[in-house]
N, C-alpha and C positions, 0 to 999 in steps of 0.2 A: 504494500500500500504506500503513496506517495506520501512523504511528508507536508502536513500541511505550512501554511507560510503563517509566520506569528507577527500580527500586528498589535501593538501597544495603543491603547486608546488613554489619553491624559484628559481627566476632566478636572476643570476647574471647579468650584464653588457656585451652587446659582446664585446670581448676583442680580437680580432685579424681583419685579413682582412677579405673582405667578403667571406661567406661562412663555413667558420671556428670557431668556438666557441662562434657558435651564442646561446646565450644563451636562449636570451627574445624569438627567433621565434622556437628553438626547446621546451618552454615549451609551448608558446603557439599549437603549432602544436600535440604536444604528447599531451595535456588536450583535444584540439576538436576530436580528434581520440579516446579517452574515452569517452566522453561525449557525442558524437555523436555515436557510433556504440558499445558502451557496458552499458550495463542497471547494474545500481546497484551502480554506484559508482557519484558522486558529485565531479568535479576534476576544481580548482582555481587558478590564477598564481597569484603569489605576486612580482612584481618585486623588486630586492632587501628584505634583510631582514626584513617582518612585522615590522613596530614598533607602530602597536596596536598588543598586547599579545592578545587580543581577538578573533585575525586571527587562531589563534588556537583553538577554543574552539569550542568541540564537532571534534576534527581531530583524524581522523584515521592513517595519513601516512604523511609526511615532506618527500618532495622529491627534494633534491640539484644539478641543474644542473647553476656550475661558475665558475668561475674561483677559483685557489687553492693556495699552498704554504701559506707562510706570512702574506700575506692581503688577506687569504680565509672570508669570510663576516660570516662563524658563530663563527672567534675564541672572537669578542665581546661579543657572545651570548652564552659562553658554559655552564654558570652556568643554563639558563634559559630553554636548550635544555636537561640538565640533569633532570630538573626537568619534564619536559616533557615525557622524556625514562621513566621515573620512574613513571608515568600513562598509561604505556604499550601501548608508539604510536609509530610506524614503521616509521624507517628512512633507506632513501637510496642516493646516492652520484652517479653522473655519473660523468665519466670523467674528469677532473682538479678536481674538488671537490673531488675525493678520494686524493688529497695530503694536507697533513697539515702537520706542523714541529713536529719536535720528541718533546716530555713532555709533556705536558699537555693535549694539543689540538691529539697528535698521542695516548695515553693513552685512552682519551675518545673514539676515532674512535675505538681502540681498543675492545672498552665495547660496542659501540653501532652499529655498523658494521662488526665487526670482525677482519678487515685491513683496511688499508690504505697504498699511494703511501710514503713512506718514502724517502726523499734525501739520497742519499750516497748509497742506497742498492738495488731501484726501477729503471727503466729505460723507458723512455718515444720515444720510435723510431717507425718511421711512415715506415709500413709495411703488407704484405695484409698476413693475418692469414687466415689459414683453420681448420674450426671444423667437424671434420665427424661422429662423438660419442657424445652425452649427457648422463648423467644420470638422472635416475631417478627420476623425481619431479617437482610440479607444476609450476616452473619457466620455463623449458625444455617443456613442454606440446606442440604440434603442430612444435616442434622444427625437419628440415629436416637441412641435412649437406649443410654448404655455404663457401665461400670465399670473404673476401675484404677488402680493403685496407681503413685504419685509422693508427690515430696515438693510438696505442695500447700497452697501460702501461705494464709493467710485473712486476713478482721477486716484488710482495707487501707483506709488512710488516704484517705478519697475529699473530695471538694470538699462544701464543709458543704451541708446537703440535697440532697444528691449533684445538684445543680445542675449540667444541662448533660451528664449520665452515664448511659451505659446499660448496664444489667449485664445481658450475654450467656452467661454460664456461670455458675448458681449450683447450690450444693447447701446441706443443712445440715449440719453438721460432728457428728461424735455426742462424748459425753465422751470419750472414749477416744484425741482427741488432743491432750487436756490432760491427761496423768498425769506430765509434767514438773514439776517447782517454776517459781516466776516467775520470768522471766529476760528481757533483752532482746528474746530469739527464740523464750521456750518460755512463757510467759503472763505475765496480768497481769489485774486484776480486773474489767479492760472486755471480754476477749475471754469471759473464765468466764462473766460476766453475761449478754451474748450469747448464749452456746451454752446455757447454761442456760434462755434465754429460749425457744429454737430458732429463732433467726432463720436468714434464708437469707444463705451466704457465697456473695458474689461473686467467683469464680475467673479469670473473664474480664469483660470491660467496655472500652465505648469512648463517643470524643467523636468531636463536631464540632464544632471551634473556629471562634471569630466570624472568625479570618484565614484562614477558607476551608479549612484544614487537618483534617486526622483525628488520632487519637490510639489508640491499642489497648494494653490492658493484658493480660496472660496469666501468672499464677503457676504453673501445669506447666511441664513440659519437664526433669524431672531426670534423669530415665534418657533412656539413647541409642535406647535399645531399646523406647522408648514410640513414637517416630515409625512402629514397624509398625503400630500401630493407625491401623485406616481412619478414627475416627470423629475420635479425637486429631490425629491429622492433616490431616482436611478441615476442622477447625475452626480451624489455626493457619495454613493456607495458605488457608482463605476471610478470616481477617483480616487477613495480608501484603496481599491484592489490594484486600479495602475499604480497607483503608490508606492504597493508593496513588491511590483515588478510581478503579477501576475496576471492572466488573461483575461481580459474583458470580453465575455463571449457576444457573439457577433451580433445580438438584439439587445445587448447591454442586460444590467442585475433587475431579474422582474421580481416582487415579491409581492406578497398581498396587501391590498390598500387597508390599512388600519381604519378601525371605526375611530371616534373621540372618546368611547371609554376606553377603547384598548390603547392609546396613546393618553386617557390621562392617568391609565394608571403607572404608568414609570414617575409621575410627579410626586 
């Protein structure tokens, strides 16, 4: 029998009301949706950052859903995560966890993700996006056009000429989630410029790093109650497994649509 591939799931702390950035029930919920209805993979939540290093050992893929900025929980750990990247294991960040500060911590996301939510440049406004186009590739597999509403990051800091970057989920954002003033998290004159322009945001994006590793970036996941969508869902459990350098089968991860009791009971 084949070994299966071991993916690490980091959850943070829920950190808002309910329903919202629930952290500990959306990994739990996204590992028994792999575990139960895809063969091949071994998927574990560690609440909070392991502090046995051995929770890694024999890991395929480090998957970060918590909260972000400042006291994002791997900037304790970045020496030990470098080393890590550098045995060619796949990291990916949903949602608050694509943000960490600019220097050290936005440098490495840089190397091991591609981008990340930068203050001053990124914008964090809750708004229903439409995606009607994917491209081509294993993350996008079984991917049909959807709509819905989350708080959906844009205008992220990616590797200059987005060198080495593939963005897998874009739309274009319309004015209407800039009617904030400038702030940190609510604009600034390069996102206006942007969306002014109508460029396309990248909501999702991934690498392949030269240390043989993956990288997966995703700004959804704010509501609990997003993971009932098929489309939301096949799209963040086919980049859990590209993550972990495993096969995305060719209609992408089908699993059954959750009722709302059955997804509120992880809360």
């Amino acid at each position: 029998m084949a070994k299966k591939s071991r993916i690490v799931m980091v959850a943070g702390s829920a950190s808002h009301g309910s329903g919202a950035h629930e952290h500990p029930a959306g990994c739990a919920f996204l590992a028994d949706q792999l575990n139960k209805f895809f063969d091949g993979v071994d998927v574990v939540v560690s609440q909070g950052w392991p502090t046995d290093a051995a929770t890694f050992a024999d890991t395929d893929a480090i998957i970060v859903y918590s909260s972000g900025g400042a006291k994002h929980l791997s900037i304790p750990h970045l020496d030990q995560i470098g080393q890590l990247m550098a045995q060619g294991i796949g990291l990916a960040m949903l949602h608050f966890s694509v943000e960490v500060p600019k220097g050290k911590p936005g440098d490495c996301f840089l190397d091991w993700i591609g981008g990340y939510f930068e203050p001053g440049l990124s914008v964090n406004p809750y708004w229903t996006a439409t995606f009607t186009e994917f491209p081509e590739h294993p993350i996008t597999r079984g991917m049909q056009p959807f709509s819905l509403e989350d708080e959906w990051y844009y205008h992220m800091r990616f590797r200059e000429n987005m060198q080495g970057v593939t963005p897998i989920l874009s739309t274009i954002a319309p004015a209407s989630t800039l009617t904030r003033p400038d702030g940190p998290h609510s604009g600034n004159p390069h996102v206006r410029a942007s969306v002014a322009k109508g460029e396309p945001q990248h909501l999702g994006w991934c690498v392949e790093r030269p240390d043989g590793g993956r990288g997966f970036g995703f700004t959804g996941g704010h509501y609990h109650r997003n993971w009932g969508d098929d489309q939301f869902r096949r799209f963040v459990l086919n980049g859990i497994v590209w993550t972990a350098k495993v096969e995305v089968p060719e209609g992408g991860i089908s699993t059954p649509t959750p009722t709302e009791a059955e997804l509120n009971a992880y809360l």
